[in-house]
C-alpha positions in Angstrom: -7.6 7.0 20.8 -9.1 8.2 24.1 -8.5 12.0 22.9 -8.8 14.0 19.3 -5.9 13.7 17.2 -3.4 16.9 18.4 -2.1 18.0 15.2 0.7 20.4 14.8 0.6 22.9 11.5 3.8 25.0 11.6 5.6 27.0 9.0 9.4 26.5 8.3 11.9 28.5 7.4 11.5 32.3 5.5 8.9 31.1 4.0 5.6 34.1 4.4 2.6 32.4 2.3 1.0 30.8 5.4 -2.5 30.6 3.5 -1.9 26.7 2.5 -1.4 26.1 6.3 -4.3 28.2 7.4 -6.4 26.3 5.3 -5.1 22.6 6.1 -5.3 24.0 10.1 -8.9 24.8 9.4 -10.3 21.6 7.2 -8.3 19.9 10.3 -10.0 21.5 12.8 -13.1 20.9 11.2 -12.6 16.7 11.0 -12.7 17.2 14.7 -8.7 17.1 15.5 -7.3 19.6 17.8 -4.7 22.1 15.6 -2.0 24.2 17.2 -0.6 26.1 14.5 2.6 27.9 15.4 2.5 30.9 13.1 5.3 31.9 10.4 9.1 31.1 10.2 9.6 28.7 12.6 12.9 27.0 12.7 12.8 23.4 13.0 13.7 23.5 16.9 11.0 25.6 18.0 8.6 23.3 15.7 9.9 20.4 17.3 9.8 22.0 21.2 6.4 23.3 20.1 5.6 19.6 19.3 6.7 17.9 22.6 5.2 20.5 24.6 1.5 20.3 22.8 2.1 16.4 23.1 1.1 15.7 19.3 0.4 13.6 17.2 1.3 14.9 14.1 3.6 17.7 12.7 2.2 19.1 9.5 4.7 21.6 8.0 3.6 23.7 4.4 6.4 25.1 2.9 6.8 27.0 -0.7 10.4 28.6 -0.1 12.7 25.5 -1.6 14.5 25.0 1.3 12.1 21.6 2.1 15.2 18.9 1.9 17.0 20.5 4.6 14.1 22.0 6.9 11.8 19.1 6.6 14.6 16.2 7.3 15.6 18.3 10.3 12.1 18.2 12.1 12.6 14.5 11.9 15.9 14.4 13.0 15.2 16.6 16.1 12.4 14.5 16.9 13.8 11.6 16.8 16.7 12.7 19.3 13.9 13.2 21.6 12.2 10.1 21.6 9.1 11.6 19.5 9.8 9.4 17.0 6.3 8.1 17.0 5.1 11.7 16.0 3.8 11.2 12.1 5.8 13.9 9.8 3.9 15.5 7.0 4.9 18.3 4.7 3.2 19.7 2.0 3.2 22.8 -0.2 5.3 23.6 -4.1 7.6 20.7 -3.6 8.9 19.0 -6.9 8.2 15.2 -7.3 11.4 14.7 -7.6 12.0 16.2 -3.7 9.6 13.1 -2.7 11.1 10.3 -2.8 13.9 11.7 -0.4 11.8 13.5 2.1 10.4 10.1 2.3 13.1 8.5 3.5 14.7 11.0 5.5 11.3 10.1 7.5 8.3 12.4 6.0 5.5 10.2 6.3 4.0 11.8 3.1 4.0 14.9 1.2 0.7 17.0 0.4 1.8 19.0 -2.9 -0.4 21.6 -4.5 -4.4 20.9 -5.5 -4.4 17.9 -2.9 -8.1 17.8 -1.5 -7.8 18.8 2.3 -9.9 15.5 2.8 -7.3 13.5 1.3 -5.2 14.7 4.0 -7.3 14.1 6.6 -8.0 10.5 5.8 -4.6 10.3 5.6 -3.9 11.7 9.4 -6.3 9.4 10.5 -5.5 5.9 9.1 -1.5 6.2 9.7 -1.9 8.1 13.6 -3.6 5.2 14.5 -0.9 2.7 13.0 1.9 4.6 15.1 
């Protein structure tokens, strides 16, 4: 890549706890990618507007409230009606392992749950934005 890896963190939904994100924003930043983190309860459209505007490579959405198999699938969806579908979709936050498996196919690219070092995530970003 000619550029640093533009990496969107945003907060869906109700959801107020925005220290997980803050953290991921900040190990992010510190790998040497560029973050744009859109603050707290964002609905999926101005995550996704957000997205194509910052020209990113990655949306990276923490959530805690419960409401991750609808908000999550949604940022996919929207993305994908506006040709971003080459954006890489990651979610993290409390989400139940038995939530993954169908974030995952609804298009989530892979889901970060609680305890997960940052660096995994970051090793992560890297190898997969540069196989989209």
């Amino acid at each position: 890549m000619d550029r640093p890896i533009r990496v969107l963190v945003a907060k869906p939904g109700l959801d107020g706890h925005d220290r997980g994100a803050k953290v991921i924003a900040r190990a992010l930043r510190d790998a040497g990618m560029e973050v744009i983190y859109t603050g707290l309860r964002q609905t999926p459209e101005q995550i996704v507007s957000a997205a194509i505007q910052e020209d990113v490579n990655v949306v990276a959405m923490s959530i805690l409230s419960g409401a991750h198999n609808t908000l999550l699938p949604k940022v996919v969806e929207l993305l994908n009606a506006e040709g971003a579908d080459d954006v890489l979709v990651v979610g993290g936050g409390v989400i139940p392992d038995d939530d993954i498996p169908f974030l995952k196919e609804k298009g989530i690219a892979e889901v970060f749950t609680p305890g997960t070092p940052t660096q995994v995530t970051i090793d992560y970003i890297r190898d997969n934005v540069a196989n989209k």
